[in-house]
DRENDO-1510 file (C-alpha; in Angstrom, 1 decimal, always signed):
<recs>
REC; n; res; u; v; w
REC; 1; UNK; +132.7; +203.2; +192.2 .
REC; 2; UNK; +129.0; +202.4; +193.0 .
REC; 3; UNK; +127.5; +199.5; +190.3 .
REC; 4; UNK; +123.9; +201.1; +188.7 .
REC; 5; UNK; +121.3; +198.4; +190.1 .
REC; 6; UNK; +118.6; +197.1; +188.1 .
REC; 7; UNK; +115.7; +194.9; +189.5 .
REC; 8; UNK; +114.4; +191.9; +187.5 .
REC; 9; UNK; +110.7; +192.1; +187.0 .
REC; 10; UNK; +110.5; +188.8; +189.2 .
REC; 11; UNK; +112.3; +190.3; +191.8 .
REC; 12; UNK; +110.2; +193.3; +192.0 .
REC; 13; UNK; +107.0; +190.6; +192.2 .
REC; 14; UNK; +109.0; +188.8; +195.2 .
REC; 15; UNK; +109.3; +192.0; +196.8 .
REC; 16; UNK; +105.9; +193.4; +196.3 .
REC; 17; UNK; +104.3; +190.1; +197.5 .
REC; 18; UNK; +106.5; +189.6; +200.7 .
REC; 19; UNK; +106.0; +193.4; +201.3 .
REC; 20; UNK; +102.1; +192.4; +201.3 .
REC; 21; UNK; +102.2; +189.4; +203.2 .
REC; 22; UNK; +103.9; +191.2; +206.3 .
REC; 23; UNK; +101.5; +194.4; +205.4 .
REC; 24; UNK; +98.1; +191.8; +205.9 .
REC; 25; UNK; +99.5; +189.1; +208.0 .
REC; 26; UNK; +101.8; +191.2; +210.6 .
REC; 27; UNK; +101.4; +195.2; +210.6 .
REC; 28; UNK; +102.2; +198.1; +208.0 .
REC; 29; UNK; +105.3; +199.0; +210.6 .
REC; 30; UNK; +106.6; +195.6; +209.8 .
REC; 31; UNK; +106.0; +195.9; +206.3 .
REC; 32; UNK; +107.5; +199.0; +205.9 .
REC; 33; UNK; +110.9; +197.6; +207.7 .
REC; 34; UNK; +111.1; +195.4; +205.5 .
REC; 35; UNK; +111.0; +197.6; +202.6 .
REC; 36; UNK; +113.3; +199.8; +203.8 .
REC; 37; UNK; +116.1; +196.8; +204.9 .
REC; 38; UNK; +115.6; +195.3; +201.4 .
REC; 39; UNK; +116.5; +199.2; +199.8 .
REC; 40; UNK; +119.3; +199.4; +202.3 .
REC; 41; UNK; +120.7; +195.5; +201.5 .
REC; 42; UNK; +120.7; +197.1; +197.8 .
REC; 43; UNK; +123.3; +199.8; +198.8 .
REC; 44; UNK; +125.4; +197.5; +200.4 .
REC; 45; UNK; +125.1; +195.5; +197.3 .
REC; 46; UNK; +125.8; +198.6; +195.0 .
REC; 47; UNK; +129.0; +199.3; +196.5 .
REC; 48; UNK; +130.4; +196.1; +197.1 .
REC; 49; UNK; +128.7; +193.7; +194.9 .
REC; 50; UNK; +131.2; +190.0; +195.4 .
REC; 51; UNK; +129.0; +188.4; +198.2 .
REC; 52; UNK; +129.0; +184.3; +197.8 .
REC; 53; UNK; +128.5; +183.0; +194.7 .
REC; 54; UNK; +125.9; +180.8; +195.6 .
REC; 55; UNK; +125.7; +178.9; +191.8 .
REC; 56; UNK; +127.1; +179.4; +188.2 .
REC; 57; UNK; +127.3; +183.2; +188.1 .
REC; 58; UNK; +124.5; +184.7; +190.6 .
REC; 59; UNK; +125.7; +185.9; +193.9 .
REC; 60; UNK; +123.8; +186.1; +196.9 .
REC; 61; UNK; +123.4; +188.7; +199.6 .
REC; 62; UNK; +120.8; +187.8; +202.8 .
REC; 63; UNK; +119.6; +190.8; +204.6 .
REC; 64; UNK; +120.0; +191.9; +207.8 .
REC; 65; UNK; +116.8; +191.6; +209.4 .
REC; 66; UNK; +114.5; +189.4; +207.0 .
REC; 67; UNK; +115.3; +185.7; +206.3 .
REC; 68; UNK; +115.7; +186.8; +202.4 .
REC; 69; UNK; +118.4; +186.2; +199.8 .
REC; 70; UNK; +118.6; +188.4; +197.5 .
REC; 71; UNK; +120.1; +187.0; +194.0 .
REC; 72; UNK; +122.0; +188.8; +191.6 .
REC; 73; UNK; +124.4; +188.6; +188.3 .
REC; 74; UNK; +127.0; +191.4; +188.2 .
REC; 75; UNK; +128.3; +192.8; +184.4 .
REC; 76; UNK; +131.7; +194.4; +185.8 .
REC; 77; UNK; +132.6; +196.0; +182.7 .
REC; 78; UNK; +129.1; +197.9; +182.6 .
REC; 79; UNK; +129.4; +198.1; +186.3 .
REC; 80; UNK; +125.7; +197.1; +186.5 .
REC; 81; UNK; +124.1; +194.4; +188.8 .
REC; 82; UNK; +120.9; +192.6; +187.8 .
REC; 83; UNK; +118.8; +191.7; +190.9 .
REC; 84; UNK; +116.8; +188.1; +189.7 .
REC; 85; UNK; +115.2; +187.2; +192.4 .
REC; 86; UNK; +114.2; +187.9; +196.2 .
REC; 87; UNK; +114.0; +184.0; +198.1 .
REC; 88; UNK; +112.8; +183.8; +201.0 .
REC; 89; UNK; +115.4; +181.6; +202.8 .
REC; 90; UNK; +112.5; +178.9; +204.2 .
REC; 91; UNK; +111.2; +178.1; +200.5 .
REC; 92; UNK; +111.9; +174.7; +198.8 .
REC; 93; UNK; +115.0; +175.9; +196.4 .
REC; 94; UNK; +113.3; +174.2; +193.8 .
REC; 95; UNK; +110.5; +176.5; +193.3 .
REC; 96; UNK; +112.4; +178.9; +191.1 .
REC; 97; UNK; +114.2; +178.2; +187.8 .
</recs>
């Protein structure tokens, strides 16, 4: 059975500003791909949520084609995932709480 997905405010502002840095920096096309391999990572992620535990309760799952992990906490009775946060896997680890 699929878990419902909900994204994190943050997460969504991760998303939104990576999504705008390829759109500005790189081209639309590579914008766009990444959009659509983050909404695929969170299919994967709906139906099989128990990637790594990467620390005290949030699991991680990179994407395929971006150098992003995508956190998450899973409530398995509610069957529903929070996504927390989008990282981009070259920032300092300590910029997010």
């Amino acid at each position: 059975m699929k878990f419902k997905i909900i994204i994190s405010e943050e997460a969504k502002a991760d998303v939104e500003h990576s999504y705008l840095y390829y759109k500005t920096k790189v081209t639309q096309k590579v914008a766009d791909q990444f959009f659509k391999d983050f909404k695929s990572n969170l299919g994967t992620i709906s139906k099989n949520p128990y990637f790594k535990i990467w620390f005290e309760g949030f699991h991680g799952k990179l994407m395929k084609k971006y150098p992003f992990l995508i956190f998450y906490t899973i409530d398995k009775i509610a069957k529903i995932i929070v996504i927390t946060r989008v990282f981009h896997t070259s920032q300092n680890p300590e910029k997010y709480s």
